[in-house]
N, C-alpha and C positions, 0 to 999 in steps of 0.2 A: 470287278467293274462291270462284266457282261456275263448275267445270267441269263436261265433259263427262262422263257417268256411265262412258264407258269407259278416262277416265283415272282412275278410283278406286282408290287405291292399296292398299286392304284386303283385296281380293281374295274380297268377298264377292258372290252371285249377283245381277244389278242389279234382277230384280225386285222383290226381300225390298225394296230400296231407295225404292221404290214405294207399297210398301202404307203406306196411309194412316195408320193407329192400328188398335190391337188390338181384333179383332173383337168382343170380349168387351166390349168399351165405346162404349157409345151416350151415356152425360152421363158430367159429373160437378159438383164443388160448385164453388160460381162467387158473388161477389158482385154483383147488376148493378141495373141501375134499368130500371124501364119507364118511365117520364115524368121528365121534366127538374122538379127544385123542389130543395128544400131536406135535410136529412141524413137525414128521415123518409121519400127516396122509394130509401134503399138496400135491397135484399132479398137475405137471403141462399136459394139456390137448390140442391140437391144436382141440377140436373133440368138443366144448361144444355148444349146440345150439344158432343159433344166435338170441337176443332179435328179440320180434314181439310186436307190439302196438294192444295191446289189448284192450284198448279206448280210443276215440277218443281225449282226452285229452292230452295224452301221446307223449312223447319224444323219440329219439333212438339221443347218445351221444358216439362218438367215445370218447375215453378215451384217452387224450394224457398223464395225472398223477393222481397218487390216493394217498392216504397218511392212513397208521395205528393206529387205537386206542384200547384202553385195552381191547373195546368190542370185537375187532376180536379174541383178545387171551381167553377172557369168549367164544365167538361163536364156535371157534374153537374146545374147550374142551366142548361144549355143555350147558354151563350155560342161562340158560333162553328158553333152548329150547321148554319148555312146550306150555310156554307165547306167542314163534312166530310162532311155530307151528299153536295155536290157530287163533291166527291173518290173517295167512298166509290161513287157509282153514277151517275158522267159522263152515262152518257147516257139515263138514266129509265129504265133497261129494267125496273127493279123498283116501278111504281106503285103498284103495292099492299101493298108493305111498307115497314115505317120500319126504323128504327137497332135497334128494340127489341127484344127486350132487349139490354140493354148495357152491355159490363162495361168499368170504366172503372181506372187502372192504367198506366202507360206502364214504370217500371222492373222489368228481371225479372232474377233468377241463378238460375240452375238448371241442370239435366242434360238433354241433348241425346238424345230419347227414339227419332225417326223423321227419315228426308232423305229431300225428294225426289231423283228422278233423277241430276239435274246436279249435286248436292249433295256436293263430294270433299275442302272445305276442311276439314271437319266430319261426326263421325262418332257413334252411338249409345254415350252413355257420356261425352259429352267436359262437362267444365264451360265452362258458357258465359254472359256479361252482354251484355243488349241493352233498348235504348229502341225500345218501339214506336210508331211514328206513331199522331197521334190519331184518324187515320180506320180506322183497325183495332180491334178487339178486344183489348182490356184482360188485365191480367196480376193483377189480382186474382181468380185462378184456376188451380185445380191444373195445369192447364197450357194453353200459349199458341201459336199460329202466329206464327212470323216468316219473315220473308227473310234466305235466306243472308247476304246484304248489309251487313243489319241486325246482325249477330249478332258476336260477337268472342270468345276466351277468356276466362276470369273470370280476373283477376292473380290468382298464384298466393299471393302473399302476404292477400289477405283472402278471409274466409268469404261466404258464400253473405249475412248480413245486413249485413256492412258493405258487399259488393259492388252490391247492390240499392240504397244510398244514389247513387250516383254515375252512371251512363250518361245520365240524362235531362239535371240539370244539368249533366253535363261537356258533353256534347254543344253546351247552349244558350250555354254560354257559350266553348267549341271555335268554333261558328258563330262568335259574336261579334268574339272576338280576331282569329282565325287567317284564317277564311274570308274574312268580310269587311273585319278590320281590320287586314287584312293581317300583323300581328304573328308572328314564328316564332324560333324557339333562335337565329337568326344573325342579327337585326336585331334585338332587342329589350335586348338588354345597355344598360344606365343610362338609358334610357328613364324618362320620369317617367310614371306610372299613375294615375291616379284612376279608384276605381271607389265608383260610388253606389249605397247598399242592398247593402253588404259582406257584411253576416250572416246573408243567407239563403244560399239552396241553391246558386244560380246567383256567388252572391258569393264564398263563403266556397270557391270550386273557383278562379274566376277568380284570387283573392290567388294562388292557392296556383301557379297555371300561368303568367301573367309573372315571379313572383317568381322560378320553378326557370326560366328562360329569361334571368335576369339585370335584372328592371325595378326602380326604385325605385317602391315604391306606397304610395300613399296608399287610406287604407280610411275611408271615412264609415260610421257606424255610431251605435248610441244607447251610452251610458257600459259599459253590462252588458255589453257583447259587445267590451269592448274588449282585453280579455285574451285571449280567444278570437283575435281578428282578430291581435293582436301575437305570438303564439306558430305561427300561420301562416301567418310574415313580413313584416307589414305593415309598412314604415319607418314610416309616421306616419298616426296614427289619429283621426280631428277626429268626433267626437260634437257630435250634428247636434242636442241639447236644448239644449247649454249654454251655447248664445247663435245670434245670426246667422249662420247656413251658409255663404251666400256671402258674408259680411264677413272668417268665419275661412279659408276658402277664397283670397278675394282674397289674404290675405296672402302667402300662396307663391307662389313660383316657378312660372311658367305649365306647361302638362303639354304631353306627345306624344301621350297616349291618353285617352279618357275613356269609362269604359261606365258607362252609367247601367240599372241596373236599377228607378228609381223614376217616372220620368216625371213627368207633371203642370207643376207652375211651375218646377221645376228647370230644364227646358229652354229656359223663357228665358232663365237668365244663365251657364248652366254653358258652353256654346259659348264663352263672354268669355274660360273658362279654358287656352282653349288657344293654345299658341304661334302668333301668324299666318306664311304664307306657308312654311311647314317642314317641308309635309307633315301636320299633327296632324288628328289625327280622332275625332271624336265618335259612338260609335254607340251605340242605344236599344234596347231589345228590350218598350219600351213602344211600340204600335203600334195604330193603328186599324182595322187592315185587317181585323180578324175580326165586329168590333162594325159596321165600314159596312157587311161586306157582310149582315149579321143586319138590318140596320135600313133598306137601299137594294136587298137583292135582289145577284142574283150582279153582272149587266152595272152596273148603278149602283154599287155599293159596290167593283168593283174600279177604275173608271172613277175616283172622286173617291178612292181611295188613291192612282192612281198621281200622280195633279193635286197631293195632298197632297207626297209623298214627293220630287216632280219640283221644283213649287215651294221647300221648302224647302233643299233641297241644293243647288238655282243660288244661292240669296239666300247659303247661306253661305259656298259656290264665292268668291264673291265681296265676301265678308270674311275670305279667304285660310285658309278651312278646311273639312276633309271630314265632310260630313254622312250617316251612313248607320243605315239600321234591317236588325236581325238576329233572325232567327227561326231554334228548333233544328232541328235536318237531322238524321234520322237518316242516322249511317254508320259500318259493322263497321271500316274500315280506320284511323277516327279513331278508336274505342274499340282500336283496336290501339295507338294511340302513347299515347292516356291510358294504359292499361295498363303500359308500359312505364315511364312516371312513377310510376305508384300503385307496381308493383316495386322500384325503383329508391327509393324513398323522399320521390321529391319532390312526392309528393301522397298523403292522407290522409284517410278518409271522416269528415266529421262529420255524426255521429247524436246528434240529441236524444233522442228516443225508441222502444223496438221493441215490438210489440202481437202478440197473438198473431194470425190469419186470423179469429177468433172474434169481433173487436172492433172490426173492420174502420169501422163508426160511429164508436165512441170517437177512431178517428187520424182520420178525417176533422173531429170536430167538433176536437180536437187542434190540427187546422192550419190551420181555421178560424178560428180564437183569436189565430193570428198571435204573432209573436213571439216563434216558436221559433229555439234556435240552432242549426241544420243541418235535418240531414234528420227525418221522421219514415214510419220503414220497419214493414211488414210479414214476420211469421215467418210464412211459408203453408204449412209443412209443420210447424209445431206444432202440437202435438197437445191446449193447452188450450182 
């Protein structure tokens, strides 16, 4: 994806390729927070510095849409700040500064404005969707730095705001299935799915990418979103009010896969639901490793996740099934084969609602509110 700048095949001067951002801009408008609390520490800012390519690798992406996930509301309130912190300036060389200000935002679609150097996959002008990592600078703003890496064509079949619904979810639940649960187009045909907490962002992607791979899935979800879930091919859809979960669960036929997006006491009994000794695997993307390391410090809190994560996966090693937690990876090469789905038909962005850049509070307090059905995206180049 990032070559050498002398294999660029544009044939344009490599240093133009270089220059940072147009000299003429020093800010521009930005939503960000200076202190970590609640929806009243968002500010909107026309003064925020304008990204600069700091290697040669790297992207500068006007942002025409960005879209919200739970982590902005964790980011927001400061949850995992430890973790990115760490990420963010390994080796303390900046003591005396923090995160702040900080724009917060992981999904962007937009037009590909500057490349560095090494930068040949990708050119000034090209449509492009990427999820940026949470230790970076946010996309709720007129434009963003990414990593070549990071970065992939926008499917040509959606616009700039239903494309902004999907890279962060796809991605987390990309990790989940594929990465670590090993699942792909050539083994997952009649597979039985269970996936828990169907109707949000990370769910309602997930239906949609074993189903086009050939799984039979089951979709847990509350009654309202059961139309939803069944129209983006869920064989059988168990609403989690309408009595005992795992009584109505028990009933079926054991599964191959189980992603749980809900955590808490499900994971005591949901493991019961899988086939033993057959391979079947359980994987979480409800995790503690961000909360230990906030609440134990870096060395402590990674120290008792790995104790957590080690113990539980022998204990269930040992009840003939795979236990594993998934967290999202940014990566351009996976947004290339989502892509190729979203084209192709077999995936589809669901947006609850779209806000214009001005309101940017109102979708935060939006998804605060929970129980929405999909995504809830930002227009950042609307003009209301």
């Amino acid at each position: 994806r990032v070559l050498c700048g002398a294999a660029r095949a544009s044939g344009r001067p490599p240093l133009r390729a270089f220059r940072a951002s147009p000299r003429a801009r020093s800010a521009m408008p930005s939503w960000v927070i200076d202190r970590y609390g609640r929806n009243d520490v968002l500010r909107f800012t026309r003064d925020m510095v304008f990204p600069i390519i700091h290697f040669p690798n790297e992207v500068i992406i006007k942002v025409h849409a960005a879209s919200l996930n739970p982590i902005d509301l964790s980011m927001r309130s400061g949850y995992g700040a430890t973790a990115l912190n760490m990420k963010r300036d390994p080796l303390k060389l900046k003591s005396d500064e923090t995160e702040f200000p900080l724009t917060l935002g992981r999904d962007v679609s937009g037009v590909v404005m500057e490349c560095g150097l090494s930068v040949s996959y990708f050119k000034p002008g090209d449509e492009v969707w990427a999820a940026i990592p949470p230790w970076k600078q946010g996309t709720l703003s007129e434009f963003v730095v990414a990593s070549g890496n990071e970065v992939s064509f926008k499917p040509k079949s959606l616009s700039h705001t239903e494309a902004a619904s999907l890279p962060y979810v796809g991605l987390t639940a990309w990790s989940a299935v594929n990465q670590v649960g090993g699942l792909n187009r050539n083994n997952c045909s009649g597979k039985r799915v269970l996936i828990l907490g169907a109707s949000g962002g990370v769910g309602t992607f997930a239906v949609q990418l074993v189903k086009a791979w050939g799984a039979h899935v089951t979709a847990v979800c509350s009654h309202d979103a059961s139309t939803l879930l069944k129209k983006l091919g869920a064989d059988d859809v168990v609403d989690y009010k309408s009595g005992n979960l795992e009584e109505q669960l028990r009933a079926l036929p054991l599964f191959d896969f189980i992603l749980d997006n809900v955590g808490g006491a499900t994971e005591k009994w949901a493991l019961d639901l899988l086939k033993k000794w057959s391979g079947a695997t359980y994987v979480t993307l409800v995790t503690p490793f961000l909360i230990n390391m906030d609440k134990l410090g870096v060395a402590d809190g990674m120290l008792q996740t790995g104790v957590t994560v080690g113990s539980k996966t022998v204990k269930h090693l040992f009840k003939g099934v795979h236990y594993r937690w998934a967290f999202f990876m940014p990566s351009g090469p996976s947004l290339d084969e989502i892509a190729g789905l979203v084209d192709s038909g077999k995936i589809q962005p669901v947006i609850d609602q779209v806000f214009p850049f001005s309101e940017v509070p109102k979708a935060f307090l939006k998804l605060e509110g929970g129980h929405a059905r999909g995504k809830t995206v930002i227009d950042v180049i609307s003009k209301k």
